[in-house]
C-alpha positions as CSV (number, residue, x, y, z in Angstrom):
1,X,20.8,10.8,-15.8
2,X,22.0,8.7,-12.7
3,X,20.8,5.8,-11.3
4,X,20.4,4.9,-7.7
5,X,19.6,1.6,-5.9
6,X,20.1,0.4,-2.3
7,X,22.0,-2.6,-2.2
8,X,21.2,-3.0,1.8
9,X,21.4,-1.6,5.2
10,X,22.4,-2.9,8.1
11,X,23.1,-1.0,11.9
12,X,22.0,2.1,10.6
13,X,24.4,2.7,7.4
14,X,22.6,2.0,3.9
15,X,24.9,1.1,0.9
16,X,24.0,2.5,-2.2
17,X,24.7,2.1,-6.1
18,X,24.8,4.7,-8.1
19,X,25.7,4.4,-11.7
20,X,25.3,6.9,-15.1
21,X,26.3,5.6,-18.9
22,X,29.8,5.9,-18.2
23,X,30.5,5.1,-14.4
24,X,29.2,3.5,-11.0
25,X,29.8,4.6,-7.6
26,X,28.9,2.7,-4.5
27,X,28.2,4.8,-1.5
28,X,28.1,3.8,2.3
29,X,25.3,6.5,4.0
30,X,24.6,6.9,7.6
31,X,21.3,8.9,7.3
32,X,20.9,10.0,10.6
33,X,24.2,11.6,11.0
34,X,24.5,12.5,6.9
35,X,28.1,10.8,6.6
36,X,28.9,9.4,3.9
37,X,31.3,7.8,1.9
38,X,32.8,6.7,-1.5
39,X,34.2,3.2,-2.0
40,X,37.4,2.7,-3.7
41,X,37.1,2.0,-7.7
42,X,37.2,-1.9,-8.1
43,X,37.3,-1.2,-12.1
44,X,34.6,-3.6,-12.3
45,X,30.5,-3.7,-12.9
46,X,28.5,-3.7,-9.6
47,X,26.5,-7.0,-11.2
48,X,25.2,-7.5,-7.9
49,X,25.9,-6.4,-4.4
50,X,25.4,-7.1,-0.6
51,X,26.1,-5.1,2.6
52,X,26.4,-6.1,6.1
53,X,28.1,-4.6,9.2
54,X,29.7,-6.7,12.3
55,X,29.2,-5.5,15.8
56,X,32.2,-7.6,16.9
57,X,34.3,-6.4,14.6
58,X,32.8,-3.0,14.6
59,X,33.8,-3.6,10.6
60,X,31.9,-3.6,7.3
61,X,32.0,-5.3,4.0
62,X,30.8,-5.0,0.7
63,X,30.3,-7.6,-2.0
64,X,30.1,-7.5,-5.0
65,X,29.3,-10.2,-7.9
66,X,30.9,-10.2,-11.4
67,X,28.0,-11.3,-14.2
68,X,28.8,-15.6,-15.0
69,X,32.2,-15.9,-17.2
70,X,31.4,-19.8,-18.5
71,X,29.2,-20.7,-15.6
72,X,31.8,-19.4,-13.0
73,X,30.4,-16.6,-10.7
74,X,33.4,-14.2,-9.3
75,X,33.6,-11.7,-6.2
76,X,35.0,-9.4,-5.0
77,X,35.3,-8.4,-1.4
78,X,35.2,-4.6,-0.2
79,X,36.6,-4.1,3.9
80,X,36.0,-1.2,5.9
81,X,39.5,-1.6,7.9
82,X,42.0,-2.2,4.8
83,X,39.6,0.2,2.9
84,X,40.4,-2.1,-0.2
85,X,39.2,-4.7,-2.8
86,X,40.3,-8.2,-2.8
87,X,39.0,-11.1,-4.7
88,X,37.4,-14.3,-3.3
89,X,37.1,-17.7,-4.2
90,X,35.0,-18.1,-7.4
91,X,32.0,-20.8,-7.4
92,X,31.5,-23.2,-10.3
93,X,27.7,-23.8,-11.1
94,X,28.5,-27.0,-12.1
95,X,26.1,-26.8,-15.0
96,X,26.7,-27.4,-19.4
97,X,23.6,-24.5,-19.6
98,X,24.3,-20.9,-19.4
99,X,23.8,-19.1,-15.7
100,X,23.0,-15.8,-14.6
101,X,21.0,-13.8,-12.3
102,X,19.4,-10.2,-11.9
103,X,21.2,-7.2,-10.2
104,X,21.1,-5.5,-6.8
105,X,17.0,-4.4,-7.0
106,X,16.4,-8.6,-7.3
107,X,18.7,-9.6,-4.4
108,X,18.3,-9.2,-0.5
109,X,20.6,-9.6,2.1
110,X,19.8,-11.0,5.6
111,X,22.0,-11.4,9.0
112,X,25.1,-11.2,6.8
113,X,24.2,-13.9,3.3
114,X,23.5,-12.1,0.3
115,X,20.6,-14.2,-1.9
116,X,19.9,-13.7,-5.3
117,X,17.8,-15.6,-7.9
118,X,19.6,-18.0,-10.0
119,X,18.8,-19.1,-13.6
120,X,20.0,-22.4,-14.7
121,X,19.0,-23.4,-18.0
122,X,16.1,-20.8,-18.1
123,X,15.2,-22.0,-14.7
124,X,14.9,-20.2,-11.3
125,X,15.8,-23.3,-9.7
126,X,18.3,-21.9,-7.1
127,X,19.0,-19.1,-5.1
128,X,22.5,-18.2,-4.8
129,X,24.1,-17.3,-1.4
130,X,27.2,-15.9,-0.3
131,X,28.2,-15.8,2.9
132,X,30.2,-12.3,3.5
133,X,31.9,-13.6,7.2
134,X,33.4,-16.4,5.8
135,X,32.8,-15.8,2.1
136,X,31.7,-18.9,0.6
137,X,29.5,-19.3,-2.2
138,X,25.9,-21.9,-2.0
139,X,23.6,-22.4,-4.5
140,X,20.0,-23.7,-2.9
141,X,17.7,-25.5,-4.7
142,X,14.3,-23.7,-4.8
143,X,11.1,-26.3,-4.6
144,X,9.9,-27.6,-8.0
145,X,6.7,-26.5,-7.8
146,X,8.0,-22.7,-8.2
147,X,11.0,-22.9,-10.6
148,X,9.1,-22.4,-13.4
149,X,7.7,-18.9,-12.5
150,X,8.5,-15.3,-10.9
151,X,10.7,-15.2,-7.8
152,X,10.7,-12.3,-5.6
153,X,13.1,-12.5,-2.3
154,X,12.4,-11.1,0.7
155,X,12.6,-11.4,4.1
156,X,10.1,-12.8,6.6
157,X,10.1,-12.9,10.2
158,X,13.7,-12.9,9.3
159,X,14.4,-15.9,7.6
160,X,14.8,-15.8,3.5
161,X,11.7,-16.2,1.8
162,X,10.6,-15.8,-1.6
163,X,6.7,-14.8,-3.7
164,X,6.8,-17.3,-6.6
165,X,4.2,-17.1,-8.9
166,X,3.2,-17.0,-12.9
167,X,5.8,-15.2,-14.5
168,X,3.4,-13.1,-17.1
169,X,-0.1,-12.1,-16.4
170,X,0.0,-12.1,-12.4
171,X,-3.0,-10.4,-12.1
172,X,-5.0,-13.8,-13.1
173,X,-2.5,-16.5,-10.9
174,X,-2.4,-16.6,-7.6
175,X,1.0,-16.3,-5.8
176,X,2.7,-18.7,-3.0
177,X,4.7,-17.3,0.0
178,X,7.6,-19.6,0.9
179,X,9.9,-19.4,3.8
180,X,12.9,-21.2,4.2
181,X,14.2,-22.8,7.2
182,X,17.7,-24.3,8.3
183,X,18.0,-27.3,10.9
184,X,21.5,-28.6,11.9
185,X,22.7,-32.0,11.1
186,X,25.3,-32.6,14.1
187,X,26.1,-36.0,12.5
188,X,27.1,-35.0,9.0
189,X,28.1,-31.0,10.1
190,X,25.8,-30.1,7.2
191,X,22.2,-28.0,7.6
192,X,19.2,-29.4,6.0
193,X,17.6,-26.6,3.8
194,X,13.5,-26.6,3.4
195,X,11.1,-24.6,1.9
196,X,7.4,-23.9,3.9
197,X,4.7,-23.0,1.7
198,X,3.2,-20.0,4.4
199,X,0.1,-18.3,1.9
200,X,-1.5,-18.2,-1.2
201,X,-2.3,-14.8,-2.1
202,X,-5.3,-14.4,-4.4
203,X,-4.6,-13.1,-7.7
204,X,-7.0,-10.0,-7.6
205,X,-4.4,-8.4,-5.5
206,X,-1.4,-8.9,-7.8
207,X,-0.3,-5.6,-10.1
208,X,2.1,-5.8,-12.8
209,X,5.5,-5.1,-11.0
210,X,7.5,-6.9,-8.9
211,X,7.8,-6.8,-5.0
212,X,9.5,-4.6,-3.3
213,X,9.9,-6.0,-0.1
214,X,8.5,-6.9,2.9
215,X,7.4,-4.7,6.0
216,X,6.8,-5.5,9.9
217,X,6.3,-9.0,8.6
218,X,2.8,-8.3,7.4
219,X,2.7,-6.7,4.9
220,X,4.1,-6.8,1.2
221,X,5.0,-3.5,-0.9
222,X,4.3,-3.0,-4.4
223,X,5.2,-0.5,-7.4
224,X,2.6,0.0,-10.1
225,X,3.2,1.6,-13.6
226,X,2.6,4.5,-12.3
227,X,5.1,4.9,-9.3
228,X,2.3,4.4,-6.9
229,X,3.1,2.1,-3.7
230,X,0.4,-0.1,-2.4
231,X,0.9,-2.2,0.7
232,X,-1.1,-5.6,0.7
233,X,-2.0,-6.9,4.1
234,X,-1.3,-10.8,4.2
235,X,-3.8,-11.1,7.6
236,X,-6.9,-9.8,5.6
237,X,-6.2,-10.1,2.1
238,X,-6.1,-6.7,1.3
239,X,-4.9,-4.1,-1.2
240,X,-4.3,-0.5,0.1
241,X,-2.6,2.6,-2.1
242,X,-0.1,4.5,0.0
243,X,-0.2,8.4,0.0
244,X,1.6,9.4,-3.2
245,X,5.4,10.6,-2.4
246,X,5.5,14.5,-3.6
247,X,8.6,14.8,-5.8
248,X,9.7,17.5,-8.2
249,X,11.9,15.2,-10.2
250,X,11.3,12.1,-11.9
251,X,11.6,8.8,-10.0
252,X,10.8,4.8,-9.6
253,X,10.7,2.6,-6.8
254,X,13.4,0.1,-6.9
255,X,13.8,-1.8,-3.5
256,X,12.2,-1.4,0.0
257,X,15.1,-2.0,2.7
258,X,15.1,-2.6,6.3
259,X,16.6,0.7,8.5
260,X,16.8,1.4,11.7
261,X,18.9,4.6,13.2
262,X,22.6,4.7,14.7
263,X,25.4,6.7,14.9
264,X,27.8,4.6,13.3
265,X,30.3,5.9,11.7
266,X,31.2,5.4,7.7
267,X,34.7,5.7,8.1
């Protein structure tokens, strides 16, 4: 059995994981003119990945990030033009409690950061961010009224954002959409991270899974038990089931992703 999730897409190519018991494959895919191509072996797990392709450079790179060795997070750093993997600065968490985060299907990345989750001491306190143009790790603190409970990214109105809410039984908590926003302090040559609490979603809509992203920034998409997507319309509050996808083989919904055609080449 193979698995395959989409670690992102970005000016029409889609990067894909695809994985069995024994081996993992990432793939770069140009749908609309059906190239594609196989990275290079890194001999390492795909813990987590990110995708995102330069118009000035007319170049593409790949992340991907190594599972926590003592509270150190690793990368390494895949580039279209030396069609090679390198490794990159590590980041320290700076923390005596055990870290770790989820794989590709938790994390999104948006113009060019890759953001995933980050438990600290069995808190999703932070999201962690890498920056694949200059390729420096950040972890940013999440508000304190959410830590405690379920964080799905996604993007809104494109700036991160994230559905925080109660962690088991969603159906009977209601859920907060928070964007986050980034204002430049000249002075100190820093940005000044904050969180805006946008809506509270009622819990009547919620169903068991998780989000799988974010569409036309109005609507959120969501996988039941049953491989059914429903689309919930933030303007009225409402829960609608999608026309079921006709498939002859099995199959789960793992991540909605953003697309939009080109002719840019893989190679």
């Amino acid at each position: 059995m193979h698995w395959l999730v989409p670690a992102g897409s970005s000016s029409g190519l889609v990067c894909l994981k695809i994985s069995d018991p024994l081996s993992q494959y990432i793939v770069i895919w140009n749908p609309a003119t059906k190239q594609f191509r196989f990275l290079p072996d890194s001999r390492d797990d795909h813990y987590l990945l990110g995708f995102e392709f330069f118009h000035d450079t007319r170049d593409y790179k790949v992340v991907s990030i190594l599972e926590p060795i003592d509270n150190t997070i690793r990368a390494n750093v895949f580039t279209r033009s030396t069609n090679s993997w390198r490794e990159v600065k590590t980041h320290n968490c700076c923390s005596s409690h055990p870290v770790y985060f989820l794989g590709t299907s938790s994390s999104i990345t948006l113009n060019g950061v890759l953001y995933s989750p980050l438990w600290i001491n069995d808190l999703r306190s932070h999201v962690l961010s890498f920056n694949l143009r200059d390729e420096v790790f950040h972890a940013i603190p999440l508000p304190e009224s959410s830590i405690a409970g379920r964080i799905d990214l996604l993007s809104w109105k494109n700036s991160l954002a994230f559905l925080g809410g109660c962690e088991y039984e969603p159906s009977r908590h209601s859920r907060e959409l928070w964007v986050m926003t980034e204002e430049p302090r000249p002075s100190a040559g820093t940005t000044q991270i904050t969180w805006v609490k946008q809506f509270i979603l009622e819990p009547s809509w919620s169903l068991p899974r998780g989000i799988l992203g974010c569409w036309k920034d109005e609507y959120l998409l969501e996988d039941d038990n049953s491989n059914h997507l429903h689309c919930y319309d933030l303007a009225s509050n409402k829960l609608k089931r999608l026309p079921h996808h006709d498939h002859t083989h099995d199959y789960s919904y793992k991540k909605a992703i953003n697309y939009v055609e080109s002719l840019v080449s893989v190679d």
